[in-house]
C-alpha positions in Angstrom: 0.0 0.0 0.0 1.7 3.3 -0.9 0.7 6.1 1.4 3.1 8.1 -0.2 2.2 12.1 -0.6 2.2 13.3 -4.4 3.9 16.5 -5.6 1.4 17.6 -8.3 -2.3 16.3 -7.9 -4.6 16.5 -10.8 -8.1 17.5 -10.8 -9.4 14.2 -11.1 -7.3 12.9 -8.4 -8.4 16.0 -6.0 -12.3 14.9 -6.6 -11.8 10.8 -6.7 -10.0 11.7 -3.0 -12.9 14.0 -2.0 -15.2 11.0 -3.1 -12.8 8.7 -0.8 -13.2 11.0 2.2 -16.6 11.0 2.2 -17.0 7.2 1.9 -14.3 7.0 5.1 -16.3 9.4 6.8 -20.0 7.7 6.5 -17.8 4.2 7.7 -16.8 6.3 10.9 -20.1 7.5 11.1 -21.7 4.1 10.8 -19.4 2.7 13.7 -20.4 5.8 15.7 -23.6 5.4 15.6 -23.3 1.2 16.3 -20.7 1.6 19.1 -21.0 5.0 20.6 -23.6 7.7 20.8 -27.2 6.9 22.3 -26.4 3.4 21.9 -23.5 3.1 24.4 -25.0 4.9 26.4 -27.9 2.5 27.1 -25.2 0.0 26.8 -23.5 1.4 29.9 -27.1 1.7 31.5 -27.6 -2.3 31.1 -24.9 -2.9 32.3 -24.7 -1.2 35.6 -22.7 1.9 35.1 -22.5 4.8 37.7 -23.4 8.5 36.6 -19.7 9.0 37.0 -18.9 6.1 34.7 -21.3 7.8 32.1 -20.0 10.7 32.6 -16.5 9.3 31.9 -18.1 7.3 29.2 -19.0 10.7 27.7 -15.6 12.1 27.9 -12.7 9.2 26.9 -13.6 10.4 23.3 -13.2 14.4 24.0 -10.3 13.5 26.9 -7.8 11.5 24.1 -7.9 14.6 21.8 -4.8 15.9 24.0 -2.9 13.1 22.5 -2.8 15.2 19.2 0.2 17.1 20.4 1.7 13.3 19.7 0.0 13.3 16.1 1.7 16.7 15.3 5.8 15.1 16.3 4.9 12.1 13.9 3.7 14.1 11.1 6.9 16.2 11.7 9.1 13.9 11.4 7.7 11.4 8.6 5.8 14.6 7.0 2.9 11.9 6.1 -0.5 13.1 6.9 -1.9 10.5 4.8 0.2 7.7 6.7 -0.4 9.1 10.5 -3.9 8.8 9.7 -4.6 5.7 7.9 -2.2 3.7 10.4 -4.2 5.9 13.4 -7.2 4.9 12.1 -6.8 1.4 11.3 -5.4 0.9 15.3 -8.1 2.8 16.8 -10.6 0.7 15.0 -9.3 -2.7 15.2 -9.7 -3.2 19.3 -13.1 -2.7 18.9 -13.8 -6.3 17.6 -12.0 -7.9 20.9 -15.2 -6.5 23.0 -16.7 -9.5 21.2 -15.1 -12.2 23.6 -16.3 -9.8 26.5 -19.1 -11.2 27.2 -17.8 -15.0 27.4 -15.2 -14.6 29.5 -15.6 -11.9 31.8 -18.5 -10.9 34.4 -20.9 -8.0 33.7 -19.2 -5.3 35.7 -15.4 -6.8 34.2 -16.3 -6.5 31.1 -17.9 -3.0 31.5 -14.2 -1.8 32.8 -12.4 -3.5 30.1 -14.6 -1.9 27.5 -13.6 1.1 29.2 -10.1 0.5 28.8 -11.0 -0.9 24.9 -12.8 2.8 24.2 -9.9 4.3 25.6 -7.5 2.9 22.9 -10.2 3.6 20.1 -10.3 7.2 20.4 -6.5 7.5 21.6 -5.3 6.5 18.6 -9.1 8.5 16.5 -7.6 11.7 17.9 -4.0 10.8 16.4 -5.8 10.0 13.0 -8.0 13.2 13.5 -5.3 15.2 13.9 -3.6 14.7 11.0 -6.6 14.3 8.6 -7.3 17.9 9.5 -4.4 19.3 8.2 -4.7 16.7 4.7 -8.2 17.6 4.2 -7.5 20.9 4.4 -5.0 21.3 1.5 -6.7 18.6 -0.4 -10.3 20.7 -0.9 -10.0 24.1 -1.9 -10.4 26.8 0.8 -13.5 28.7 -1.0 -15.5 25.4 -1.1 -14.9 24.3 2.5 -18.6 24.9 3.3 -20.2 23.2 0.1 -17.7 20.3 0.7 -18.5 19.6 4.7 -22.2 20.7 4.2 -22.7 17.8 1.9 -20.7 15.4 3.7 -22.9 16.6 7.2 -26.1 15.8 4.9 -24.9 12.3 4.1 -23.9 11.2 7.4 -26.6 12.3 9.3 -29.0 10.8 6.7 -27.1 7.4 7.1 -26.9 7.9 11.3 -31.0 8.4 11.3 -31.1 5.0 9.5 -28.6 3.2 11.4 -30.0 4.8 14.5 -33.5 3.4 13.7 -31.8 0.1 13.2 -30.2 -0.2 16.7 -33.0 1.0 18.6 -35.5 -1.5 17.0 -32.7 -3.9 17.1 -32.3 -3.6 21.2 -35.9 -3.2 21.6 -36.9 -6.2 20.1 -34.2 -8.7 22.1 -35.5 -6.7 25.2 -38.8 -7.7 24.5 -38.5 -11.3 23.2 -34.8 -12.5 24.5 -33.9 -10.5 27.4 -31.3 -13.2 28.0 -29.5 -12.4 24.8 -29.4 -8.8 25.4 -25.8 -8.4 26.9 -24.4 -10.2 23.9 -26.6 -8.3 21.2 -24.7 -5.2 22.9 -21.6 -6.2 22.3 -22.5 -7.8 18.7 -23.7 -4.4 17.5 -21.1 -2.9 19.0 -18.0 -5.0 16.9 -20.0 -4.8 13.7 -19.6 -1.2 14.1 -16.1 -2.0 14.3 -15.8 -4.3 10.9 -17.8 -0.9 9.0 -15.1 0.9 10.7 -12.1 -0.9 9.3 -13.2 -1.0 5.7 -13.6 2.7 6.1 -9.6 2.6 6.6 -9.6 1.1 3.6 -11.4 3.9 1.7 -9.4 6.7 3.4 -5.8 5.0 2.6 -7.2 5.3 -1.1 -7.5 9.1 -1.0 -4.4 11.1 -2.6 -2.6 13.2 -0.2 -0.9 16.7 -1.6 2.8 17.4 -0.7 3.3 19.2 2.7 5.9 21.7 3.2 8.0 20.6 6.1 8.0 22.2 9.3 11.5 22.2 11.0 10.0 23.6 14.4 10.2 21.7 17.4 6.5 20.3 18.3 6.6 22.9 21.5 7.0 25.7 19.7 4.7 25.1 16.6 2.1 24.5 19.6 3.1 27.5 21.0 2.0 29.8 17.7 -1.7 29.4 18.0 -1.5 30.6 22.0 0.5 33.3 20.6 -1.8 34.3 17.2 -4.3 36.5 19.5 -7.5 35.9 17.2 -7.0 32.3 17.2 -6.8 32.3 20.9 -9.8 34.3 21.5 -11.2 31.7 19.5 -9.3 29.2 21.8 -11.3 30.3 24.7 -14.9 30.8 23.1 -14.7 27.0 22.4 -12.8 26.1 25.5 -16.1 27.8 27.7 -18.7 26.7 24.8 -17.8 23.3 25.4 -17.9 22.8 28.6 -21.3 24.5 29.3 -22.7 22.2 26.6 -20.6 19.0 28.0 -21.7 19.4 31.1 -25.8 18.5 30.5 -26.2 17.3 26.9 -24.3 13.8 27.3 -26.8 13.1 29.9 -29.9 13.7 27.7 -30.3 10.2 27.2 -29.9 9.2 30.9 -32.8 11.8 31.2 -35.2 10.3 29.4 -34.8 6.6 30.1 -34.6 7.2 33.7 -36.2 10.3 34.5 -39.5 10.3 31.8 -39.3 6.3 31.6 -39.1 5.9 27.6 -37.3 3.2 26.0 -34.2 3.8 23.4 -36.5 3.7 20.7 -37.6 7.3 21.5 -34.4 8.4 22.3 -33.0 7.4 18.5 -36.9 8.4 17.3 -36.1 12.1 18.8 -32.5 11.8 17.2 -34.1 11.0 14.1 -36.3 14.5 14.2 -33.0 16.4 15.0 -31.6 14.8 12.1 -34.1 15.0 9.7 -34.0 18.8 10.7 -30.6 18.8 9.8 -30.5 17.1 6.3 -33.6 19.4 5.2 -31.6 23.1 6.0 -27.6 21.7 6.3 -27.7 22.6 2.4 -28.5 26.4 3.0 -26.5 26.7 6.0 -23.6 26.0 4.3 -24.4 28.4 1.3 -24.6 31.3 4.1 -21.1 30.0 5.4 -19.8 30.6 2.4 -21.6 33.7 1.3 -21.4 35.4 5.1 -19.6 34.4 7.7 -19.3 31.5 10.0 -19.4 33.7 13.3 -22.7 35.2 12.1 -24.3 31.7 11.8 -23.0 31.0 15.1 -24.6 34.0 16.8 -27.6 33.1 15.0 -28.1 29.6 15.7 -26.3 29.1 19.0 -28.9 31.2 21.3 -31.8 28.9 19.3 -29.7 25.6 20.7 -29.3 27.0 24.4 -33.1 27.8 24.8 -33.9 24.1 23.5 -31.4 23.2 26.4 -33.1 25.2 29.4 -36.7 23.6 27.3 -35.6 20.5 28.7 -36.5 21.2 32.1 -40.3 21.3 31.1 -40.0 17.8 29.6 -40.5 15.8 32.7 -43.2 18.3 34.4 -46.3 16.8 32.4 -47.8 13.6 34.2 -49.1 12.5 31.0 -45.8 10.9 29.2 -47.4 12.1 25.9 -47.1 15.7 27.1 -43.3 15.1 27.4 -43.2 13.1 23.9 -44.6 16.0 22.4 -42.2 18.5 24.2 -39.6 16.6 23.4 -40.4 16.6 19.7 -40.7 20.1 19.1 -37.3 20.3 21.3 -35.3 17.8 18.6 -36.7 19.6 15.7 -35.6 23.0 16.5 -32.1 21.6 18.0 -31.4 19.8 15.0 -31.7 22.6 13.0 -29.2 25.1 15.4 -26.4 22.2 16.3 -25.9 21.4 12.4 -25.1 25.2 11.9 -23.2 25.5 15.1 -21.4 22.3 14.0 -20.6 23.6 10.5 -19.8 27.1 11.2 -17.3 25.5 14.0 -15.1 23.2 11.9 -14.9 26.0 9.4 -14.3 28.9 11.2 -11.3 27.0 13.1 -9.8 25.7 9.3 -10.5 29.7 8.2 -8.0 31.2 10.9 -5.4 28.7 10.8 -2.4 29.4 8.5 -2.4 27.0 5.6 1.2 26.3 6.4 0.8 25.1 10.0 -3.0 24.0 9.9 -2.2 21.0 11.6 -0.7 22.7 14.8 -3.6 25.6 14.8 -6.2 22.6 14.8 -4.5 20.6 17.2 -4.4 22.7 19.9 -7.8 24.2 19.1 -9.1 20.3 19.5 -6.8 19.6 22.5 -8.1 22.6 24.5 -11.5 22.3 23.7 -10.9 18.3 24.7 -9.9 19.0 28.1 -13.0 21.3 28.9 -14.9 19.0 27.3 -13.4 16.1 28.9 -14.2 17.4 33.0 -17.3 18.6 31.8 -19.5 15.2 31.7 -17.5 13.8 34.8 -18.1 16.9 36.7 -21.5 17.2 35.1 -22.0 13.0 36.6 -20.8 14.2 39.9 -23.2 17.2 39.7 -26.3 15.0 39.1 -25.7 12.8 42.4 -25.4 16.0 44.4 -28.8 17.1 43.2 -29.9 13.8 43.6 -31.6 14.5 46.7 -32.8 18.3 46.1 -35.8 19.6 44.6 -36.3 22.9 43.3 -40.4 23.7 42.7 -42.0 27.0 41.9 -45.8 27.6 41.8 -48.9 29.4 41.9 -52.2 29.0 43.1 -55.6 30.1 42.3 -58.6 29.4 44.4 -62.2 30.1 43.9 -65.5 28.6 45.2 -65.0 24.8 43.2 -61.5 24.6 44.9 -58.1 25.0 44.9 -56.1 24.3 41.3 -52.1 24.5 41.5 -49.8 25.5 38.2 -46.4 24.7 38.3 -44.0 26.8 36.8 -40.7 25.3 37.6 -39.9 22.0 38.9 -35.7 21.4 39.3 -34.9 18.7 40.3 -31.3 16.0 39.4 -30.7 16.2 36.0 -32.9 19.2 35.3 -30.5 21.4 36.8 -27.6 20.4 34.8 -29.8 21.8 32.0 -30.2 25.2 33.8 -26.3 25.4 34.8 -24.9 24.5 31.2 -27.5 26.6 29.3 -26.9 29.7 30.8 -23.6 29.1 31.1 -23.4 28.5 27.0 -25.3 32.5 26.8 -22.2 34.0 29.1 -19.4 31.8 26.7 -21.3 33.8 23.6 -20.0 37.3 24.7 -16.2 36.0 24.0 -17.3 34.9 20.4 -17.3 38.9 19.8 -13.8 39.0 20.4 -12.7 36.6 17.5 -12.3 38.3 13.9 -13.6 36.7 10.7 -12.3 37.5 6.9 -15.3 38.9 5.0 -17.6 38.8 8.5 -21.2 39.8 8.0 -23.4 41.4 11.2 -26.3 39.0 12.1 -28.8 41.7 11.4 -27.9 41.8 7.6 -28.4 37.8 7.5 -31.3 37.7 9.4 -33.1 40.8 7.2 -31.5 38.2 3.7 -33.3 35.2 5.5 -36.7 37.2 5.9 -36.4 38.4 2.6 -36.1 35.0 0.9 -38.6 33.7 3.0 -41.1 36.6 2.0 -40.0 35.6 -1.6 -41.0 32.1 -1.1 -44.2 32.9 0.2 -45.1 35.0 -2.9 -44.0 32.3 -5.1 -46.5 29.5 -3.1 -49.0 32.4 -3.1 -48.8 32.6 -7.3 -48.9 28.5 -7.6 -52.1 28.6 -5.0 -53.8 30.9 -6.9 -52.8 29.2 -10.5 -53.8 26.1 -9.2 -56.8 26.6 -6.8 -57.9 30.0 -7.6 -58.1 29.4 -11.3 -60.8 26.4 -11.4 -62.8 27.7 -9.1 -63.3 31.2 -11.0 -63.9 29.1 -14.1 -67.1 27.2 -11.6 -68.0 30.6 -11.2 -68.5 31.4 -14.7 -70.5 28.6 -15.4 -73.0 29.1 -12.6 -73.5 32.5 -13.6 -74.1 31.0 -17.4 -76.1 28.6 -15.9 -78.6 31.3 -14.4 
């Protein structure tokens, strides 16, 4: 296999390796979503796990990213992107199929610490890949189509997670239902399968042309040492750092919520995922034309207040007695956040790959995704440890109105474990907003301007419906008209 980089790349070879990316990347997504994600979280559920284990559960694949600093001396001194991550790749997905002997040799809470330890290595030697693909993918797709490019490659993958998804959760349900015996080992089935989709996808990404990086003869110190010293990249450093860790701190334990605290199976929980995706695929196309025709920072400001509120909605989702009442919260709360997270997510990835220097891409995206990882990483274990302090408090607000039939109580606030989690990380995610005004953006749009091009296109549409109503409703029934009237 030559993983060699190539001096000179053709056009054909830049879009047969763009068509190779995006094959790797629905692979990783398809072992994502059969060995991570919802799924290990009900996993870890099943099997017995602490809040704290979730919570660490949540973090080994944020914690490893500080491992990239090792990614950047190995690129550095083979200066092969394309190498670092293949190899990365293929040894962070190859432990995976080993938790299938798990279950036969081990007891439940063993082999619950030994998948631990089998995660561990997964996304140890992801964030080494990751690193490097950064830097290769960014030199490989031209900088003024970054949006279309990642845009289309979000639609794909979430299309193929809300199928997967649907898959799993059906999948569990069913051995729940009919072979509760066999449910440990469907686990760890699904889970190595997701493994096996992963390793072809190394195959796919070692297929991928890689262009010839200019060698960097700087120590790994001091090329880490340029982003903390570039003073727009770090203000961009710290948005994310703070950003992160609000969100890190309650969202991992969404899915905790609902099976324990509402009582719904994992069907729901992969049926709301579903919503947020199908969100996503339907407006990931035009957020990614406003990335590229505004700014990414705009869509942030846009779409990131949008995503906090749906996080402090949460709270309301367990008041109702009536489970359908929380269904139906839940719903509307998927929908909207599936729309905000795939612009957050976009805007993001780009805006990062925007303000690093093409030359030393690798060491700006590194460090962004190593300090981001580290806030991210304390945030679900501190969040974990959070949720058993308010394990035994209760927060209620109310009002009451009494006439001559009785008294009737509303409640307007009801806090209580999980719920404030939501309340902390929310309004902590509107205080981490005011440092995104400190980071500067080439070719930077003010959110009003959007929002006034968004209401415009929107009126537009609405004329346009208006004109195909009245061609074809308006028209026939005029022409009814007439011939009544002739009629008479």
């Amino acid at each position: 296999m030559n993983l060699r980089p190539s001096e000179i790349l053709t056009e054909q070879q830049v879009q047969s390796g763009q068509k190779y990316i995006l094959k790797d990347s629905l692979a990783g997504e398809a072992m994502v979503n059969l060995s991570g994600g919802a799924f290990i979280t009900a996993m870890a559920l099943h099997l017995g796990a602490s809040n704290f284990q979730i919570g660490l559960l949540a973090s080994l694949p944020i914690l490893t990213n500080i491992f990239q600093l090792f990614s950047i001396w190995l690129v550095q001194r083979y200066n092969n992107r394309r190498a670092v991550a293949v190899v990365g790749s293929f040894l962070g997905r190859f432990p995976m199929l080993f938790a299938a002997f798990l279950p036969f040799m081990f007891s439940t809470a063993m082999g619950l610490k030994l998948l631990l330890v089998i995660l561990f290595a997964h996304y140890f030697f992801g964030s080494i890949a990751g690193a490097s693909w950064n830097a290769w993918v960014k030199d490989l797709i031209p900088e003024n189509g970054l949006g279309a490019f990642f845009s289309h490659r979000t639609r794909l993958v979430t299309i193929l997670s809300a199928v997967l998804s649907l898959f799993v959760s059906f999948t569990i349900d069913y051995v729940k239902a009919h072979y509760i015996d066999h449910l440990t080992l469907t686990y760890y089935a699904i889970f190595v399968l997701g493994g096996i989709i992963g390793l072809v996808g190394v195959i796919w990404l070692s297929r991928a042309p890689e262009p010839m990086p200019i060698p960097v003869k700087e120590n790994v110190f001091a090329q880490f040492k340029k982003p903390l010293g570039d003073k727009n990249f770090r203000n961009l450093l710290k948005f994310n750092a703070a950003w992160a860790f609000a969100l890190n701190l309650a969202v991992p334990f969404f899915t905790v919520f609902i099976m324990k605290t509402i009582g719904l199976s994992l069907s729901y929980v992969i049926g709301f995922t579903m919503l947020a995706q199908a969100s996503n695929i339907l407006t990931i196309k035009k957020v990614g034309r406003l990335t590229d025709r505004y700014s990414n920072k705009t869509l942030i400001h846009i779409c990131a207040p949008v995503y906090i509120v749906c996080i402090l909605a949460w709270t309301y989702a367990a008041m109702p007695e009536s489970k359908l009442y929380s269904v139906l919260i839940l719903a509307v709360i998927s929908v909207v956040s599936g729309v905000a997270t795939g612009g957050i997510a976009l805007a993001l990835n780009n805006i990062g790959m925007k303000l690093a220097p093409r030359r030393e891409a690798m060491a700006y995206m590194s460090s962004l995704n190593m300090v981001v990882a580290f806030f991210s990483a304390i945030s679900p274990i501190i969040g974990g440890l959070l949720a058993d302090f308010f394990a035994t408090y209760q927060l209620v607000w109310d009002f009451q109105w009494k006439d001559a039939a009785g008294v009737e109580t509303f409640q307007l606030i009801n806090l209580h474990s999980w719920s404030f989690l939501f309340i902390i990380g929310g309004m902590m995610a509107f205080v981490s907003l005011r440092l995104l005004n400190k980071v500067k953006e080439q070719g930077e749009v003010q959110k009003d301007r959007v929002m006034l091009y968004m209401q415009a296109r929107l009126r537009k549409q609405i004329r346009q419906n208006s004109h195909t109503l009245k061609g074809g409703v308006l028209k026939p029934v005029q022409k009814v008209q007439t011939l009544m009237r002739q009629a008479s």
